[in-house]
N, C-alpha and C positions, 0 to 999 in steps of 0.2 A: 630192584630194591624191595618189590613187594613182600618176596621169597625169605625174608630175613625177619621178616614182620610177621608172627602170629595172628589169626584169627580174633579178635576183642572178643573177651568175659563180657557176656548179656550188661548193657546198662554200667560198662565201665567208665564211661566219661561223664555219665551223670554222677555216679559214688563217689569218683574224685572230685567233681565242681560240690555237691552236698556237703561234703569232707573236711574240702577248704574252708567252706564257710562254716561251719562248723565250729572248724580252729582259730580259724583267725578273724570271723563276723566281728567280733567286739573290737578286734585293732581297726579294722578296717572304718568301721563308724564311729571309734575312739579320737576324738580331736585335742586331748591333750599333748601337750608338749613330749616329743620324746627324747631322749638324752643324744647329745650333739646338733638336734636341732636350733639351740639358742646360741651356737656358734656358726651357722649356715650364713654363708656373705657370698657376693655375685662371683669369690674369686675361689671358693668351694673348688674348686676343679684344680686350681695350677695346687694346693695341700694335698690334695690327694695325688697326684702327679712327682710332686716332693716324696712321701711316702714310699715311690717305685709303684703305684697302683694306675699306670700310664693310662690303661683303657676306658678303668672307672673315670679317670679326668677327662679324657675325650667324647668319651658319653655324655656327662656333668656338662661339657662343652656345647654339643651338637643340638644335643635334647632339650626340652623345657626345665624348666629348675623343680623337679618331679621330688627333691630331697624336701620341698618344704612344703609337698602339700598330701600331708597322711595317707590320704587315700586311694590315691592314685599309685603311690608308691606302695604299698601294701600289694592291691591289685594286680601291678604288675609281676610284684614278690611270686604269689600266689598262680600267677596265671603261666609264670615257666616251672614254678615245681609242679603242674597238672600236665602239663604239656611231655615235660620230663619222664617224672614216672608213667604216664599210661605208654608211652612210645620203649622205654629201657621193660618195662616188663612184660611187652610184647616181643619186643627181640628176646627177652632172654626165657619166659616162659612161654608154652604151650596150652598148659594147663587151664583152663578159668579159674581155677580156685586160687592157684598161685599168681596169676596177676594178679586179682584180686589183694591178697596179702601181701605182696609186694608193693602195691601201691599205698595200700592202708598203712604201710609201718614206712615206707621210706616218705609220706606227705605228715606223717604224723609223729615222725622224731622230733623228740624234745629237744635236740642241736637246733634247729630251723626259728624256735621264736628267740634264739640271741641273736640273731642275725637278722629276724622280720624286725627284729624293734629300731634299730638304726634306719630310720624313715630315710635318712638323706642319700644312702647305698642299697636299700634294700632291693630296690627294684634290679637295680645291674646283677644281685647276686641273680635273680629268677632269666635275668637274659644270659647268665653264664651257662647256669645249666641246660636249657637250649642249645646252646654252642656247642658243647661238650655232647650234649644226647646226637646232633647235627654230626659232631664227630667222629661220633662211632658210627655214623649208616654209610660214614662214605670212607672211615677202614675197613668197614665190611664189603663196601663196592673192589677192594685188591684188584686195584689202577695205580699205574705212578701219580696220575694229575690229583685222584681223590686223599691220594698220601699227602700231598706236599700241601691240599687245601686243609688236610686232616692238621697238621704241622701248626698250619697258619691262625687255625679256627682255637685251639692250644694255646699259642699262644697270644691268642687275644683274653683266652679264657683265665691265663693266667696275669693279665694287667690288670684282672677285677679283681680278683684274690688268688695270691702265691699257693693257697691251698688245694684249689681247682686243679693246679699241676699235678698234685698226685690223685686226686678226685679221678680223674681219668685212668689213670692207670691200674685205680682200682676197678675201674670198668672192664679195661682190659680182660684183668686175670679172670674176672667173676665170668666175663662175658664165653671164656674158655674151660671157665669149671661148667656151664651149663651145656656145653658144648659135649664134654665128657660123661656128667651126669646124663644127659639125654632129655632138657629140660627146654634147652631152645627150641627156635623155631625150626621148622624142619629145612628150609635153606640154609640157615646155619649151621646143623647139625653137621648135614651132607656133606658139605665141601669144605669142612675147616678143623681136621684131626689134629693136626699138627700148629706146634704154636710157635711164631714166626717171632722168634727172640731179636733177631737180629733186623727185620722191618721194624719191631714197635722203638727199640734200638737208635732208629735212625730219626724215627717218627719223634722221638720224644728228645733228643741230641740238638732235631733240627729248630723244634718249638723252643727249647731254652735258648739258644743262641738268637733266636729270633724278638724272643722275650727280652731281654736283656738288650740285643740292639737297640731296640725301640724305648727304651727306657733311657739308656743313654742317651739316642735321639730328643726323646723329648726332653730331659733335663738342659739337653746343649741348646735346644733352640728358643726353648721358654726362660732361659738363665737361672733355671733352678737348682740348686743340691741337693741332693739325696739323704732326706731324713732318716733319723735313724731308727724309728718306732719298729718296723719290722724286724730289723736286725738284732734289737731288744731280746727278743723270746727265741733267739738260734742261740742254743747254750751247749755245747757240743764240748766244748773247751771243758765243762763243768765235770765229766767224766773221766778229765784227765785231772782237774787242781782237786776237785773233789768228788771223787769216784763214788763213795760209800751212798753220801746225800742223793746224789744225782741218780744214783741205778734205783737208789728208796722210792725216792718219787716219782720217778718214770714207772715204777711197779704197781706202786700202790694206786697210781691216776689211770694206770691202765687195765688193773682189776677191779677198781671202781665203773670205770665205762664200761665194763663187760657187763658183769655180775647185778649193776642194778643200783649200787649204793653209791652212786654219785648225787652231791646234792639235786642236779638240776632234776633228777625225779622224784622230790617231794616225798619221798617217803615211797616211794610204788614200783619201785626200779626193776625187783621180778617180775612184776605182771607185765613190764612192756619188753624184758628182756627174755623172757621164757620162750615164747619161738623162735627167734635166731639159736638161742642155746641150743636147742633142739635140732634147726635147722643143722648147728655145726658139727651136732652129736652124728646125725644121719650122713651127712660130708664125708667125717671122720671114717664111719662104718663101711662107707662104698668103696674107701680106697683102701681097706687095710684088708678085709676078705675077699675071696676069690669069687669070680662074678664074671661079668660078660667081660670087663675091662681087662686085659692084658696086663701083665708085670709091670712092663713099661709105662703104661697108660695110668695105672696106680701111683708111679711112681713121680709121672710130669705132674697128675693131678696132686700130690701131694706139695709137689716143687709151688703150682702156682698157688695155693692154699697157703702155705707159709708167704710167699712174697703179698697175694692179698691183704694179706692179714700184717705184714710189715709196711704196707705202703699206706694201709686205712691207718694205723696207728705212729705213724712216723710224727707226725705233727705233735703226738706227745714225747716224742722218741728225740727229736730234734730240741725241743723246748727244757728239756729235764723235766716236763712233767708241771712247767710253770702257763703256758700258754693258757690263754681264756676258752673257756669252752668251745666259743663259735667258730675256734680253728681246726677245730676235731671230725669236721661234716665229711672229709672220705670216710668217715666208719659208718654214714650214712646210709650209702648203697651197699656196703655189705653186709646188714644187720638186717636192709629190708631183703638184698638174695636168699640170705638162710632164712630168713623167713618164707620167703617163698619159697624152697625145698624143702622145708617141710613139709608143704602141703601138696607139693609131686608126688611126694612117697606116703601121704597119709592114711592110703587103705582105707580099714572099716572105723577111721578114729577121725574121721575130717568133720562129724558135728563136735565132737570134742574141740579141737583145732578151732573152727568158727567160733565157739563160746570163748576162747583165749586169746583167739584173735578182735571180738568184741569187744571183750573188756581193757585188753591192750588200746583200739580204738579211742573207749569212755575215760580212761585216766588221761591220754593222752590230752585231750580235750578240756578235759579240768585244768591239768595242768597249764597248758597255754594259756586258758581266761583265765586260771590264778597269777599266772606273770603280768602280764597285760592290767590287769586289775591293782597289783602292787604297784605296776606303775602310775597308774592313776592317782592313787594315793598320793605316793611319793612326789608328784607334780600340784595336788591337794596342797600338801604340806606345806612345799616348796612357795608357794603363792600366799600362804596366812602368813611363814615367816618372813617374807621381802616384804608384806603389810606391817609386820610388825616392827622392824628391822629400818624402815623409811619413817614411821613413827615416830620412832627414839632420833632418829637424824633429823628430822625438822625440828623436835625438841632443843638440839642443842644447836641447830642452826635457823633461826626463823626466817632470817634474810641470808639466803645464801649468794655469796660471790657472784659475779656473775662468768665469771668461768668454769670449766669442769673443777670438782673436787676430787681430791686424789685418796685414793682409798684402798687398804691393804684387810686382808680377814683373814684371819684363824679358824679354820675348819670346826665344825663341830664330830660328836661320834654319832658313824652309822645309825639307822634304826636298825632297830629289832626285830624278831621276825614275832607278831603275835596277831590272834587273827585271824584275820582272812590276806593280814599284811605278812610276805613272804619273799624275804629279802635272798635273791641268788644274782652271784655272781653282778650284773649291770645293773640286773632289775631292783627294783627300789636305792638305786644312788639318787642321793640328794644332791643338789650341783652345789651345796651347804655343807657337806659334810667330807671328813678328812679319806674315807673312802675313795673318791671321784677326784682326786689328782692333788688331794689334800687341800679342797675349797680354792679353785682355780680362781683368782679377781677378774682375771679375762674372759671367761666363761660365765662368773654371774655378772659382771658387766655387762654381757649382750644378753643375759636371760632377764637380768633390768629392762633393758631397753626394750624389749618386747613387751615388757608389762607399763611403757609407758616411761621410765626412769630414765633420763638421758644425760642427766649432769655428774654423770660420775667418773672420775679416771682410775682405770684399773694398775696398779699397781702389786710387783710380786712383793713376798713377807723377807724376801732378801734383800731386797732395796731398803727397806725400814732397822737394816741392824742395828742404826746406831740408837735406836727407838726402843731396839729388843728390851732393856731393862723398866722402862717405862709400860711395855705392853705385858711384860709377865707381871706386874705387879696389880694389871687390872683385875679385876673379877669375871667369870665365864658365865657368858648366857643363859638364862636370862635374868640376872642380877641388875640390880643399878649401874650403871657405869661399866658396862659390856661393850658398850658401844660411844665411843670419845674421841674427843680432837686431840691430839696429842701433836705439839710443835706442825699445826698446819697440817696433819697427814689424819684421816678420818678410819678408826681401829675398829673393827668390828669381831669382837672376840667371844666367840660358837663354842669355843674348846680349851682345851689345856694348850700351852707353846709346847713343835714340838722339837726333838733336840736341835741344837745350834750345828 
């Protein structure tokens, strides 16, 4: 196994631990509340189980309750994306510069803080990639027993996230364009011209059937059904009822992730996408002139280039373009390979490369404590309005029942993005506002309750319809009479109603 593993870039596992913390120091000693946190309860495991996320539930299971305590979960986030990339860009580079850069852009993708912020799964995602890096050293071992634990390891990685599934197999192909480029480790290099379609074939046929087993297993044995949240954002159908929409936004979500100008990078999208570009430009260049590589070998290298680049971007391909950002993480590893081939072939331009590779580094950086920090905010926020919000309800209840009160709310709207406040995608939802599942009563109920508020029963805004013309005729927050008893049910009205 040595043989498959490059030599370590001087001081590469200190750059990555520096790195990490770096990125994610402020989440990490950040003890504010993080979204899905105020709905974490001891049964956290059999929901996500429900979801078809069997693994995440089993870990959730076996482990300590690591969803509710920041920092640990963060930690452990942090400590399989380090483990990850130094181990994938040893296999797949030679180079020091290029681990290097590899590691710098795949621990420092702006995908990774939608994902670190989910405190209650974050750590499973850092033991997925583990798995999956695990996975690839013993497809590399080409044994039956390392295939079938390859299989196995798949599909555990795919009960923490469906996305993982193809995460790997974007490993695959990259793992065989480095192979062709001349970029791997020289074990690798050696003995693996030819790419075994019909092993990874079997490899990855046997992992979904095994995935899915075990999913059904546990649904049958825990008496769960299979919720439908993931099968939400598989819109395939959408291509057929409506073709025009569905190719738009899979284009546009997909030229946005390339190019730069997707919100989640703040405004800076070419600076951290300029080396992959590059990287893909240089790709492009090796297989389309003549060179050491044969007709053929141009040609496979093309073949797994296109399938790379179909399987990093399927998650938007399958979604129409609707999925949330943190489903997009196979474009992960291939954003940080072309970044690392660039700097194989960098010649007399690699202090150039270093300077673009820094500054890629420095935004990235910003970026994260700017998410992280809205979050803060937004949990800021979150805690003056439930103060103010319990104010008005002792006003008009001074002696409350002594039972729960029952209580429906009307979302208010998002904030705004101004500031240093910078609202993307999760980051800055208000568990208040009509953004976050349209002001959940059951979710600010349990984010009550951690602040102390226990006499409330949550109630949906469907239950209340026959209330509807009574509650549109109130006033919206923070008016007088925002907040009112209305026939025994307690209205807390953030926002406009919204259609019936």
């Amino acid at each position: 196994m040595a043989n498959v593993i490059s030599p370590s870039a001087p001081h590469l596992t200190l750059y990555t631990v520096c790195l990490l913390l770096l990125l994610y120091g402020y989440e990490i000693f950040n003890f504010s509340l993080s979204i899905d946190e105020e709905a974490y309860e001891s049964d956290f495991w059999l929901v996500v189980m429900a979801d078809g996320r069997w693994a995440t539930g089993l870990l959730a299971r076996v482990f300590p309750p690591f969803g509710n305590i920041p920092m640990i979960s963060t930690l452990l986030f942090c400590a399989g994306l380090g483990v990850s990339a130094c181990v994938l860009g040893r296999v797949l580079f030679r180079n020091p510069s290029a681990q290097l850069a590899f590691v710098g852009i795949f621990v420092s993708s702006p995908l990774w803080p939608h994902l670190a912020e989910f405190n209650i799964s974050s750590w499973c995602v850092g033991i997925g990639c583990v798995l999956l890096t695990l996975a690839l050293l013993l497809f590399l071992a080409e044994n039956r027993f390392a295939d079938i634990g390859v299989a196995c390891l798949l599909a555990f990685a795919t009960g923490i996230s469906e996305t993982f599934y193809v995460w790997f197999l974007v490993l695959i192909c990259i793992l065989y364009l480095s192979v062709l480029l001349g970029t791997a480790a020289a074990g690798v290099t050696d003995a693996r011209q030819r790419f075994p379609w019909l092993r990874i074939g079997l490899i990855a046929g046997g992992a979904l059937v095994g995935y899915f087993a075990m999913q059904r297993l546990s649904l049958a044995v825990f008496s769960l059904k299979l919720d439908t949240y993931v099968q939400n954002f598989m819109r395939l159908e959408d291509f057929i009822r409506v073709p025009a929409r569905a190719v738009s936004q899979t284009l546009v979500r997909s030229g946005k992730l390339l190019s730069g100008i997707d919100p989640i990078y703040l405004g800076y999208g070419p600076v951290l996408t300029l080396l992959s570009l590059l990287g893909l430009l240089i790709v492009v260049m090796c297989f389309l002139r003549r060179g050491p590589l044969s007709p053929l070998q141009r040609l496979l290298g093309g073949a797994i280039l296109a399938a790379a680049f179909g399987f990093a971007l399927s998650p938007i391909v399958v979604s129409a373009g609707t999925a949330p950002v943190r489903a997009f993480i196979p474009w992960i590893p291939m954003s940080a390979f072309l970044a690392g081939v660039a700097f194989s072939f960098s010649g007399r331009f690699k202090k150039l490369l270093y300077v673009a590779l820094s500054a890629a580094l420095f935004i990235s950086i910003w970026i994260n404590v700017s998410l992280f920090y809205t979050d803060h905010l937004i949990r800021q926020r979150d805690q003056l309005l439930a103060t103010r919000i319990m104010a008005r309800v002792d006003q008009i209840l001074p002696n409350p029942p002594p039972g729960k009160i029952p209580f429906v709310i009307v979302g208010g709207p998002p904030a705004k993005n101004e500031g240093s406040f910078r609202k993307v995608e999760i980051f800055g939802d208000s568990y208040f506002d009509w953004a976050h599942e349209g002001g959940n009563p059951i979710r600010i109920a349990g984010y009550l309750r951690l602040l102390g508020v226990n006499n409330l029963e949550p109630h949906l805004l469907e239950e209340a319809a026959p209330l509807r013309p009574s509650i549109e005729a109130m006033p919206v927050w923070p008016a007088a009479g925002s907040v009112a008893l209305v026939s025994g049910m307690l209205v807390i009205k953030l926002g406009p109603m919204p259609p019936a």
